[in-house]
N, C-alpha and C positions, 0 to 999 in steps of 0.2 A: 418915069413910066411905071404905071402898075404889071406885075408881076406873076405869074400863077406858073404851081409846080404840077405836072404831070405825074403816074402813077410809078413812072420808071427814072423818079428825079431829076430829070431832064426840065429846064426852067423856061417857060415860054414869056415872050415879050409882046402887049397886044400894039397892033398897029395903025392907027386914028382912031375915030372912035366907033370902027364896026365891029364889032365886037367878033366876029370869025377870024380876021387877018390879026396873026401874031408869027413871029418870031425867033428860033431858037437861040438862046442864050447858055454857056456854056458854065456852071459852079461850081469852080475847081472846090469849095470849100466842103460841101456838102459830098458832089458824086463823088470826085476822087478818093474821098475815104472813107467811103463805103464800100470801095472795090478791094482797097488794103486790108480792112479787118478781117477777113475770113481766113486767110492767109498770115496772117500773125499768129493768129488765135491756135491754127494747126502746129506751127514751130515749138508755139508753147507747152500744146498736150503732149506733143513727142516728147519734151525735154522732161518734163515731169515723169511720164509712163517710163523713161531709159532711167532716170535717179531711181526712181521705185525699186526696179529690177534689181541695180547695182544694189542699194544698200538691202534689200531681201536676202542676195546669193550673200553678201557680208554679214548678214545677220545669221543663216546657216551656217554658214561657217562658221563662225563663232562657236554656235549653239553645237553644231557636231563636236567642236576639240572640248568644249567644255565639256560635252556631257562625258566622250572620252577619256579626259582629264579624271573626271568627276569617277567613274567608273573604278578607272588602273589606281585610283587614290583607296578606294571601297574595297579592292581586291587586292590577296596577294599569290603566289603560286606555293602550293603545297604537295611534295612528293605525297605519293601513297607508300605507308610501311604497315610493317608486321611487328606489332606490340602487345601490351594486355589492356583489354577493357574491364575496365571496373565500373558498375552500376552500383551507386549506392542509395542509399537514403539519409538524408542530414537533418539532422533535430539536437535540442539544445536542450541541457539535462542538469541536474546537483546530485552532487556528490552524498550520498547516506552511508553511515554505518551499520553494520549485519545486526546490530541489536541495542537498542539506547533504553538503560533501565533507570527509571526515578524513584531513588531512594529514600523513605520514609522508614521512621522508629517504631515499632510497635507501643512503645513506652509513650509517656507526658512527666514534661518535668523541664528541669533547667539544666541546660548544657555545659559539659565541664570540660570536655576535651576533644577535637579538632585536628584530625590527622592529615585532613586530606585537602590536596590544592588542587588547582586547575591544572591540565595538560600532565597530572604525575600518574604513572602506571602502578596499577594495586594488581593484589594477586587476589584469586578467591579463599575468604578467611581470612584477610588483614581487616584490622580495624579501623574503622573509620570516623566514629563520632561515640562519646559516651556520654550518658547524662548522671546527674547526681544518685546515688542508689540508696539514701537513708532510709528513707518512705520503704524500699521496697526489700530492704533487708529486714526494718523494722517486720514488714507483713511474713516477711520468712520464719525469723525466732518464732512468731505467734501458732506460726502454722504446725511449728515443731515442737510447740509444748504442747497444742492442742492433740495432735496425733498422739505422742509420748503417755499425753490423760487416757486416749480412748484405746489406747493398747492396755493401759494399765485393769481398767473398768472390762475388759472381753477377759484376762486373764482372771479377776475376782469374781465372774459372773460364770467361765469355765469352770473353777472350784466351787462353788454355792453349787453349779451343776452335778460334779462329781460327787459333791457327799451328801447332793440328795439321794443319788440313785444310789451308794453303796447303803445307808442308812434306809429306803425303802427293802434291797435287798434281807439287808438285815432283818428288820421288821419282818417282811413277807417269810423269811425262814423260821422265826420261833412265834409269829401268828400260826401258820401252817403245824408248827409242831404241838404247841398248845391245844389246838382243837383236834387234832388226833388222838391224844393223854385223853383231853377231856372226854372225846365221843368213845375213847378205849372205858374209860372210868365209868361212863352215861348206864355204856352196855353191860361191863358188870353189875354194877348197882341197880341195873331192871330186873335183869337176870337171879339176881338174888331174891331183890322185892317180891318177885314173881314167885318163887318157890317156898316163900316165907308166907306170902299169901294163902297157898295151897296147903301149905301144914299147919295153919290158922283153921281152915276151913274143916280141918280133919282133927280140930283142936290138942294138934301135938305140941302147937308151940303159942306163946302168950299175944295177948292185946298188944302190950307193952313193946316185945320182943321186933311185932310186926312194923308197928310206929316205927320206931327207930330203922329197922333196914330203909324201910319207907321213905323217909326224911333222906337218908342217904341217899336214894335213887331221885330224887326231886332234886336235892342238892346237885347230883352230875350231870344232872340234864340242862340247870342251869347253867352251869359250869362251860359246857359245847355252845351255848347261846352267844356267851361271853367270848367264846374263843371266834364264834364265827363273825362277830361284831366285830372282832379285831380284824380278821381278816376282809372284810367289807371297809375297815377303816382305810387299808392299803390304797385303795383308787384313789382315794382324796393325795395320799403322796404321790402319788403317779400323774395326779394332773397339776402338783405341783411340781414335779419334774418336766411337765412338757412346757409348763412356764418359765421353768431355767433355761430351756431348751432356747424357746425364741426371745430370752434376754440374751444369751449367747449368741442367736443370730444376729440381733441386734446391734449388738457390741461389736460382730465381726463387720455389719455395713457403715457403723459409725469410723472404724478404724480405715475400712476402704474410702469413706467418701474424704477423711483427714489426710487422707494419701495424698490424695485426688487435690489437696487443697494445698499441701506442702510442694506439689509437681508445679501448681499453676503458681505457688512463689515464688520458687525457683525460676520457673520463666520467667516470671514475670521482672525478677534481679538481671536474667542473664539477657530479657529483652532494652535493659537501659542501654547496653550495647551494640551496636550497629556495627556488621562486620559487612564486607565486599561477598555480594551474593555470587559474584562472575569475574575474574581476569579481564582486563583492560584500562580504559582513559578516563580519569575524569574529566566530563565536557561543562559540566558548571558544578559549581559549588555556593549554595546561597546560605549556608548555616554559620554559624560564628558563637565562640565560646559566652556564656551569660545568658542567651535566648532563652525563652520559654518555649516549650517546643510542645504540638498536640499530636496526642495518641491518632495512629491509621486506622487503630480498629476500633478503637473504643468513640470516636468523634464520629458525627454526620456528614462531613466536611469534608473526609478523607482525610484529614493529617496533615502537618506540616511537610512540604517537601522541602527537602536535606542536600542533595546530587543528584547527580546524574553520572550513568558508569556506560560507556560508549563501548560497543565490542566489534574493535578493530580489525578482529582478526581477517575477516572480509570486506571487502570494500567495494561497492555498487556506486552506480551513477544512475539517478530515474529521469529518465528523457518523455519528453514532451512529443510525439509524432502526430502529424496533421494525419486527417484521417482518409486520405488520399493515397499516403504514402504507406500506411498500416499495412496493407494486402503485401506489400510485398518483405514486410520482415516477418522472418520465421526463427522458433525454437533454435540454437547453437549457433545462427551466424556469427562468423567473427565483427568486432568494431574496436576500430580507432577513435581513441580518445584526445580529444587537447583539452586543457585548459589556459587562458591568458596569465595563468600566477606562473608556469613554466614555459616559456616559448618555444616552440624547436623541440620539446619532447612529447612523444605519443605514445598510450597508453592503450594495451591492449587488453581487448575484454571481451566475452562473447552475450548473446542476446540467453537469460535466464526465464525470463516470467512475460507476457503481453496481457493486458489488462483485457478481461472480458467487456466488459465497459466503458464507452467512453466520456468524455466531460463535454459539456457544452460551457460554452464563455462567448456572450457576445456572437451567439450562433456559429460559433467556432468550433469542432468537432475535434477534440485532441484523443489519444490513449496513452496513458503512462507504456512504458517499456523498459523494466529491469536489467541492468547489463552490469554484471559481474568483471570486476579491475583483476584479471590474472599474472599480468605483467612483476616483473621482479620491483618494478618499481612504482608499487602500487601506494607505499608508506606514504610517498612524496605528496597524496592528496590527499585535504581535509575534507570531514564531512561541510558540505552545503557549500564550496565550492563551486561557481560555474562551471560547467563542460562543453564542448561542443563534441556532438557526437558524429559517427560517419558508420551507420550500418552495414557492412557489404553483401549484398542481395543477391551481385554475379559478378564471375571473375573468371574471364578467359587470358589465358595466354597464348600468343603468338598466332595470332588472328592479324586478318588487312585492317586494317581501320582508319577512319577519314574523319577532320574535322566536321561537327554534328551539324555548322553551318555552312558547308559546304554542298550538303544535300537537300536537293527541293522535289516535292510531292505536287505530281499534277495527273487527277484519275484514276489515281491510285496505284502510280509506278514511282518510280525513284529515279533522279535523276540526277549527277554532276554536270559541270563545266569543266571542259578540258584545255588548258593551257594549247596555244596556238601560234604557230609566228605571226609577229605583227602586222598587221594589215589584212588579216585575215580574218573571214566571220566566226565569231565564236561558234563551239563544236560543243553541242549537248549527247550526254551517253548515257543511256538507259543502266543500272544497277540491281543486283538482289542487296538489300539489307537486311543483315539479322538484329543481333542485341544494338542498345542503343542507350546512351548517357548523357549530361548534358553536355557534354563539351567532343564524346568520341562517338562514332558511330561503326557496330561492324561491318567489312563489305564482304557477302560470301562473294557474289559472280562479278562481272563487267567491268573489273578493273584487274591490274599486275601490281607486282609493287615496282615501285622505281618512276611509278609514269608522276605527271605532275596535273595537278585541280585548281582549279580557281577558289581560294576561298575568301570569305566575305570578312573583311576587318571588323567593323560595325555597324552594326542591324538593332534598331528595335524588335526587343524580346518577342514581345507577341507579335509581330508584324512572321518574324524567324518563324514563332512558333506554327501561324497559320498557313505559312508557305510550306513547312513540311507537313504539312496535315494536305496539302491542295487550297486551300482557303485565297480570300481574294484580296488585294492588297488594300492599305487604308487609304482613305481618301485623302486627296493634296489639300 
């Protein structure tokens, strides 16, 4: 019999063939489970929704001891004490000596003797290096027979002086007295003429008589011509006296400049020798006996260099400071020194010179920083030596002071973690802090000493750094 399902799966049976009369037929197959599954299906979300929960509250749990774990592994407890804080500055430096001089010859020539070695101590005025001095002896003899000629020629030009002028003297005495005679004679013999003339006139005395005086008087008048031509002769010796004059000047700047010329061979013998300008080390030595060697001053070139003489007697280290750190090094701070060629020893030295200027490198901003080695045992470092230096900038003693990572900045207060018994919420307490280092920090207020902090084992640097600034942590 055909079969039809109702809307509530209840299964009707039709009954002949009127199609109204049917039947209820009972399917366990279909109705009965459909009544069960609603009812399963609840069991099931219960069972799933109580595991959920269970492994959740397991999963917190976990995650809380971990993280506690995680934490007590991060931290450890640290009394607060009364110590010294030291702020420094660290920068890395070589070792210089107070004065490094490179030696060169005045001279040119070939090298004959070689005194001086690497690392030997000279005094000032030991000799160092000499070169051959034939050439330059040879130019001395010359220079001393030259002078010796032109001393000779000022004294033979001083005498041709001398006995012009005593020989004009001379002259000028009996020109000068001749023409007095003669003009004494002139005036008689007119004097005569004249009266002879007048007794002519008055015909007491003869023609004859007259001539004759006459003649005399003509004769002495020439006679005074004669003498004063002598005496007009005199100027001609007198300006050859002023010609002896400046041969003898002459003579005396030939003899000066032969001086002048005998000085500069001497040196120029006493320059074949190279003596120590200054006490100390020599740091190189590049010359060697047989070399040809060029003059410093007489070359373009500058000269051959010879040594080098290091002056120990001071000893500096020039340090490299980022330009960061610059503001806070000042004139006299003290600084400790290391270098790796001595382990375990420091070297004490204070801050001398800070460079007005600084360097750029690779947009690097450095300033040199001179720092004077005062320590007894300053010998023990060589020039150009590594250094690592340690400025001291500030230095309290017997102050609180807390590890630096132990304090965190939030708004712009200062805060620690206070050690607490177990099972207890950790305990933040507000602080004053003064100076600050990287590893100490002062505490003026909000702590004792004796009490105990939390501090952090390891932290990323700058993660540290922006937590005591307030700054926000990095991302996971």
């Amino acid at each position: 019999m055909p079969k039809e399902r109702c809307s509530n799966g209840v299964a009707l049976e039709r009954k002949g063939s009127n199609p109204r009369h049917f039947r209820r037929v009972t399917d366990h197959t279909s109705c009965g489970m459909k009544k069960e599954a609603p009812f399963i299906m609840k069991k099931y979300f219960v069972f799933i929704v109580v595991m959920a929960l269970m492994a959740s509250g397991l999963y917190g749990c976990k995650k809380q001891d971990a993280t506690a774990t995680k934490a007590a592994d991060e931290t450890y407890a640290s009394p607060v004490e009364r110590g010294t804080l030291k702020v420094s500055v660290a920068a890395t430096g070589a070792v210089s000596s107070n004065l490094d001089v490179d030696i060169k010859c005045k001279s040119s020539g070939e090298v004959t003797t070689v005194t001086c070695e690497v690392s030997k101590y000279v005094k000032k005025g030991d000799l160092l290096v000499a070169l051959d001095p034939v050439d330059m002896q040879r130019n001395l003899n010359k220079a001393k027979v030259t002078l010796e000629s032109s001393r000779a020629e000022l004294e033979q030009a001083k005498l041709t002086l001398e006995s012009s002028v005593k020989t004009l003297e001379n002259d000028r005495q009996r020109a000068h007295a001749s023409l007095l005679s003669a003009q004494a004679t002139a005036a008689n013999a007119q004097g005569k003429a004249e009266r002879m003339k007048a007794l002519l006139e008055k015909g007491r005395v003869s023609k004859e008589d007259y001539d004759a005086v006459h003649a005399t008087d003509l004769e002495s008048q020439a006679a005074v011509q004669t003498a004063e031509a002598s005496v007009g002769d005199l100027k001609v010796q007198e300006k050859t006296i002023e010609l002896n004059k400046q041969k003898v000047i002459a003579a005396e700047k030939s003899v000066e400049t032969n001086k002048i010329s005998l000085s500069i061979a001497e040196k120029a013998l006493t320059d074949t020798q190279v003596f120590a300008p200054l006490s100390g080390y020599i740091s190189a030595c590049t010359v060697q006996v047989g070399q040809i060697i060029a003059s410093a001053t007489g070359n373009v070139s500058g000269g051959t260099s010879l040594l080098t003489i290091s002056d120990l007697s001071h000893i500096f280290t020039l340090a490299t400071v980022d330009e960061s750190d610059i503001g806070q090094v000042k004139l006299g701070q003290d600084v400790n020194v290391t270098a790796d060629s001595f382990p375990g020893v420091t070297f004490k030295g204070k801050v001398m010179r800070i460079a007005t200027e600084g360097v750029n490198s690779s947009n690097v901003v450095t300033f040199e920083v001179k720092i004077e080695i005062i320590g007894e045992n300053k010998d023990l470092l060589k020039p150009i030596m590594t250094t690592n230096v340690e400025i001291l900038s500030l230095l309290k003693e017997d102050v609180l002071v807390v590890p630096t990572n132990a304090v965190t900045r939030k708004n712009g207060k200062s805060y620690v973690n206070m050690v607490v018994p177990e099972g207890q919420a950790a305990q933040e307490r507000e602080v004053t802090v003064g100076a600050s280092s990287n590893s100490q920090t002062e505490i003026i207020s909000g702590l004792k000493e004796g009490e105990k902090i939390l501090v952090k084992k390891k932290e990323d640097s700058k993660w540290s750094a922006k937590k005591r600034m307030g700054g926000m942590p990095p991302p996971m």
